[in-house]
C-alpha positions as CSV (number, residue, x, y, z in Angstrom):
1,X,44.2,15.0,-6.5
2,X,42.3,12.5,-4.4
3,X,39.5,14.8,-3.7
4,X,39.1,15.5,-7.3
5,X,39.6,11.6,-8.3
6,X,36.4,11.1,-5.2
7,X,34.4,13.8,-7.2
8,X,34.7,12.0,-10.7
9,X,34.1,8.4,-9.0
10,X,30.8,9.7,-7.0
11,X,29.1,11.2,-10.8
12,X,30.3,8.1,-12.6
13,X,28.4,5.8,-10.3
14,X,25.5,8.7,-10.0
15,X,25.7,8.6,-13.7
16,X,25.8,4.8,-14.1
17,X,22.6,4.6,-11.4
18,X,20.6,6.7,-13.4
19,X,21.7,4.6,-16.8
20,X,20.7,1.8,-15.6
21,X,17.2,2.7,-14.5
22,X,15.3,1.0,-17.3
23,X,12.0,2.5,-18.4
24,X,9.3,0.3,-18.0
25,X,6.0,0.8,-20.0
26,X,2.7,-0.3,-17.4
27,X,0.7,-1.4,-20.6
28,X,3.6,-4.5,-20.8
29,X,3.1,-5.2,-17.4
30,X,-0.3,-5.2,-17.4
31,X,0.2,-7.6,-20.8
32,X,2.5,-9.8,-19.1
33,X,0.3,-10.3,-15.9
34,X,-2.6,-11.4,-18.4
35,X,-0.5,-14.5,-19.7
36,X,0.2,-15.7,-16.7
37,X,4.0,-14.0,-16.6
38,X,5.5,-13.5,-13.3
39,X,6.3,-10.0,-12.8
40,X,10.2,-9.0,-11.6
41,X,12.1,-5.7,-12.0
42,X,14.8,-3.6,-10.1
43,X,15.6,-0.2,-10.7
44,X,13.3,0.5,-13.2
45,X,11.1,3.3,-14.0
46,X,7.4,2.5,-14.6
47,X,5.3,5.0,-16.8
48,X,1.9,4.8,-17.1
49,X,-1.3,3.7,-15.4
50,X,-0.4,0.3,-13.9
51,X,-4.2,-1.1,-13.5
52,X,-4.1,-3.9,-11.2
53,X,-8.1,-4.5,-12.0
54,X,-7.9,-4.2,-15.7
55,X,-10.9,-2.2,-15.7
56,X,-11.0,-1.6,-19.3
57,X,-11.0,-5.3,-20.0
58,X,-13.7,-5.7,-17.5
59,X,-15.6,-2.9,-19.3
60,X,-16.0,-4.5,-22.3
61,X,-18.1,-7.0,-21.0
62,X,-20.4,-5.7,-18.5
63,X,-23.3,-3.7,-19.2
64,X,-22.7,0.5,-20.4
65,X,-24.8,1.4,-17.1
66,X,-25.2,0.6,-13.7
67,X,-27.0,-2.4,-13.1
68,X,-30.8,-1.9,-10.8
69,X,-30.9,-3.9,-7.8
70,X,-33.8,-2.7,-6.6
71,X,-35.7,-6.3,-7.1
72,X,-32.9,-8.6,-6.1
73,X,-33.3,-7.5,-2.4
74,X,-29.6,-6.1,-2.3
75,X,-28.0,-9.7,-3.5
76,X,-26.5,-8.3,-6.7
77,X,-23.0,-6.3,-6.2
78,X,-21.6,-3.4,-8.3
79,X,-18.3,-4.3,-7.2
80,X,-16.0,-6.4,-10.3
81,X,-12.9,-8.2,-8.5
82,X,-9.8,-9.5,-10.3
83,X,-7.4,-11.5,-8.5
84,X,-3.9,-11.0,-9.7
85,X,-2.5,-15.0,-9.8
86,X,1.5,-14.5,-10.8
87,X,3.9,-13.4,-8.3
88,X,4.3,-9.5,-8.0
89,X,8.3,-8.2,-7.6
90,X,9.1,-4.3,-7.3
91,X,12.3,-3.4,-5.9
92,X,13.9,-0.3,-6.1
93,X,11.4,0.9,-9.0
94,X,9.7,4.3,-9.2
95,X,6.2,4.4,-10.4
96,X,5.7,7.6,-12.2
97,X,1.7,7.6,-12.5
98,X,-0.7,5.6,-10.5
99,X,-0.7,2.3,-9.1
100,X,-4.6,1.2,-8.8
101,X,-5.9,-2.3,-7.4
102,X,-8.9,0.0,-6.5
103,X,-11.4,2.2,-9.1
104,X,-14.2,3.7,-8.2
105,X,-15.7,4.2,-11.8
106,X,-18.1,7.1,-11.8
107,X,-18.8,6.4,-15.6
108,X,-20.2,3.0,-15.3
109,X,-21.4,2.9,-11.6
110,X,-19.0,0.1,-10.9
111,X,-16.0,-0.4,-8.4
112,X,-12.9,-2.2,-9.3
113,X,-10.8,-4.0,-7.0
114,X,-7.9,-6.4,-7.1
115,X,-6.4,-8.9,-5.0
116,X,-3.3,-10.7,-4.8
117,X,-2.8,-14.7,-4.6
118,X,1.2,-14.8,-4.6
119,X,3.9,-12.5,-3.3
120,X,3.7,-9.1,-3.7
121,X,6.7,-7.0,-3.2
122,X,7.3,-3.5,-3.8
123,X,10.2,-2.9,-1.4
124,X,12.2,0.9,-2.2
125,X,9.6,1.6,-4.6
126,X,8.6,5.2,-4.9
127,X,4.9,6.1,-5.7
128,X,4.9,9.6,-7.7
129,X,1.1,9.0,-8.0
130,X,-1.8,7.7,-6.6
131,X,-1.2,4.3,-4.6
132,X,-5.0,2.6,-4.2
133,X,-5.2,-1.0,-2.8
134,X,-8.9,-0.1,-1.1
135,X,-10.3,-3.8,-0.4
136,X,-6.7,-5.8,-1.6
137,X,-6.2,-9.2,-0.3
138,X,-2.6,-9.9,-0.2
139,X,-2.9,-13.7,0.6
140,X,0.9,-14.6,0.5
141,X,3.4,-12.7,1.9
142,X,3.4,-9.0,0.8
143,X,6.6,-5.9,1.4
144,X,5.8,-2.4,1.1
145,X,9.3,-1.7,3.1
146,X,11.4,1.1,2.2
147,X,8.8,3.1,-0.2
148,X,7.2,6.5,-0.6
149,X,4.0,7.1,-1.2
150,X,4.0,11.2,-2.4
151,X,0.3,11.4,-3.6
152,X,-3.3,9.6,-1.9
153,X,-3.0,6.0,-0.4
154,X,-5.1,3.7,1.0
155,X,-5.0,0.3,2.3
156,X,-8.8,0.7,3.7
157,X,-10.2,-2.7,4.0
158,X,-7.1,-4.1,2.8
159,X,-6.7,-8.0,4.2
160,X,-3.1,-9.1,4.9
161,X,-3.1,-12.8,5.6
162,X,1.2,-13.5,5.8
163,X,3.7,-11.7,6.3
164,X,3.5,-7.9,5.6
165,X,6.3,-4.9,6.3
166,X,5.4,-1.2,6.2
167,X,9.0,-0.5,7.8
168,X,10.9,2.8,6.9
169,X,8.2,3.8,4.6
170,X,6.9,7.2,4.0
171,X,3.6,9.2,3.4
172,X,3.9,12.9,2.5
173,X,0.5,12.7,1.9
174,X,-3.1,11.2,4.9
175,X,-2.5,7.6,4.5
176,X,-5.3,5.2,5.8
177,X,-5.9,2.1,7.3
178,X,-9.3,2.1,8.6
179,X,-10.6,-1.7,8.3
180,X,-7.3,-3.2,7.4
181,X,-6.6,-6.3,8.8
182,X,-3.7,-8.5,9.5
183,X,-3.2,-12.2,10.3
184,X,0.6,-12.1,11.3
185,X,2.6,-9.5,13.3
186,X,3.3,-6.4,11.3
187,X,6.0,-3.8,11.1
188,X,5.8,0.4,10.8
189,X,8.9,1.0,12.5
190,X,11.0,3.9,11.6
191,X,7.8,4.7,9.3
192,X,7.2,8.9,8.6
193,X,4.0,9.9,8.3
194,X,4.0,13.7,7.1
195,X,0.1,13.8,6.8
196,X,-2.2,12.6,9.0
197,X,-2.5,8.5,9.7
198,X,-5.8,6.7,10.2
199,X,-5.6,2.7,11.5
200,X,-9.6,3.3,12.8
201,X,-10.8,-0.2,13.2
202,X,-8.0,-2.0,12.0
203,X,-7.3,-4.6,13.5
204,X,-3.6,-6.4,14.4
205,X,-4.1,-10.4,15.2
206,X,-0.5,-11.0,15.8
207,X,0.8,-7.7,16.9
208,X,2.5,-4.5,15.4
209,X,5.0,-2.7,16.1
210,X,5.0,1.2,15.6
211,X,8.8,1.5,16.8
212,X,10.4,4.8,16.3
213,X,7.4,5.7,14.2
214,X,7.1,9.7,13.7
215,X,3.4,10.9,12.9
216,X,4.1,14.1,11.9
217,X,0.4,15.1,12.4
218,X,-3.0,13.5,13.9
219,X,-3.1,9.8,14.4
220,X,-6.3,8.2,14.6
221,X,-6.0,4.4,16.4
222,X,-10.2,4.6,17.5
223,X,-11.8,1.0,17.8
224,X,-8.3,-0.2,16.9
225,X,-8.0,-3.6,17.8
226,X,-4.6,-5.4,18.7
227,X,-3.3,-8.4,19.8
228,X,0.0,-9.7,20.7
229,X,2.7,-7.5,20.9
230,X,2.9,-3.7,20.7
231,X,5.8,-2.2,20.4
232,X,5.5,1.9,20.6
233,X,8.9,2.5,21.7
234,X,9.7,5.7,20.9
235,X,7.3,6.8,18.7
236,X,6.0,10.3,18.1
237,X,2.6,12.2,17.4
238,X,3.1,15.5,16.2
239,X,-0.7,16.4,17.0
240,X,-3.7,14.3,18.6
241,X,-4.3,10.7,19.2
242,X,-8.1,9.4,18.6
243,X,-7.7,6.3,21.1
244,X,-11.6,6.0,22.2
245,X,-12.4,2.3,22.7
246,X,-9.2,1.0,21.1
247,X,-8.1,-2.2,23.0
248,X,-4.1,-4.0,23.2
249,X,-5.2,-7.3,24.4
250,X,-8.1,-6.5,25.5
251,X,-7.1,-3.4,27.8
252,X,-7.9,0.1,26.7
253,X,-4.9,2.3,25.0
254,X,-3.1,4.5,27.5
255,X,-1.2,7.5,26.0
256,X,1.3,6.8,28.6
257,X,2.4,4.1,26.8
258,X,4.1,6.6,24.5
259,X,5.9,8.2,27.3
């Protein structure tokens, strides 16, 4: 009788989970974030492109094609940056399509970026599609803890000036940081990367810690710069580690560090 009572109490609260995941449409969001709304859900389920640079808005005012540069001697940019001003909250929210703060728009000939000025969280968040923040400048305190990222990511060039956590998250697909750089100390522990990880050039001014990270695959850490502390405690490479000219305070990486 109490195994069967355990058995109806576990689908009720499966059942009331799954109820109370809210469907969220990315259009509203995207609506929201134009008048200056801060943005908060939990448990909700996001459908649709959520564009971060509001590229299509952007479109409608800039010239059809690519813009010559030839005579400006290279002072004119292709590249259209929004900066995202309201406080950003995901937590425990699946994102069914893609999640772009970075478009490179064949079309038009122009890239698409967007930054963040406030907090962005998007803490036990799972990505179902693309997850672009190519160039993002988080300049408050940003949390990517907890998520999975099951289709591309990038945080290449990404700029994280506060506080930032990449703990317990996931890749199932390469991930890259090449170029990313952050002001205050860091955190991938207990991070799984299934594909294969690139931090090339990036560049840790208050330390990281890689504790009980598993890289599934090939790690590539070359002319990876850190500073402060470095915490590898039992972390794991499935494959090979790039290290060449990667310096920890100013010493060059040793692979016995992992040992």
């Amino acid at each position: 009788m109490k195994h069967t009572f355990k058995i109806f109490l576990s689908l009720f609260l499966i059942s009331t989970f799954t109820f109370a995941q809210k469907t969220i449409e990315a259009s509203d969001i995207m609506s929201d974030i134009k008048n200056g709304k801060s943005i908060s859900y939990k448990n909700a389920i996001i459908v649709g492109v959520l564009d971060f640079t509001f590229m299509e808005k952007a479109l409608e005012k800039l010239p059809k094609k690519k813009k010559s540069s030839w005579w400006s001697n290279g002072n004119s940019s292709n590249t259209i940056e929004k900066l995202i001003e309201v406080q950003i909250s995901f937590i425990n929210c699946t994102f069914k399509d893609d999640v772009l703060a970075y478009i490179p728009d064949e079309d038009s000939g122009y890239t698409f970026t967007a930054s963040f000025e406030d907090i962005a969280i998007f803490k036990n968040c799972n990505f179902k599609g693309k997850s672009m923040f190519k160039y993002s400048h988080f300049e408050l305190d940003a949390d990517f803890s907890n998520s999975t990222f099951d289709d591309d990511t990038t945080f290449k060039y990404a700029k994280f000036d506060k506080k930032i956590s990449f703990s317990k998250t996931k890749f199932t697909e390469s991930a890259t940081f090449k170029y990313a750089k952050f002001i205050k100390n860091v955190s991938f522990s207990d991070a799984v990367f299934e594909d294969s990880a690139t931090f090339k050039y990036a560049k840790f001014n208050n330390g990281v810690s890689f504790k009980n990270t598993n890289f599934e695959e090939d790690l590539n850490i070359k002319y990876m710069n850190v500073n402060g502390d470095f915490n590898v405690t039992n972390m794991k490479v499935g494959y090979n580690i790039d290290s060449k000219y990667t310096k920890i305070n100013g010493k060059s990486f040793s692979k016995h560090l992992l040992n």
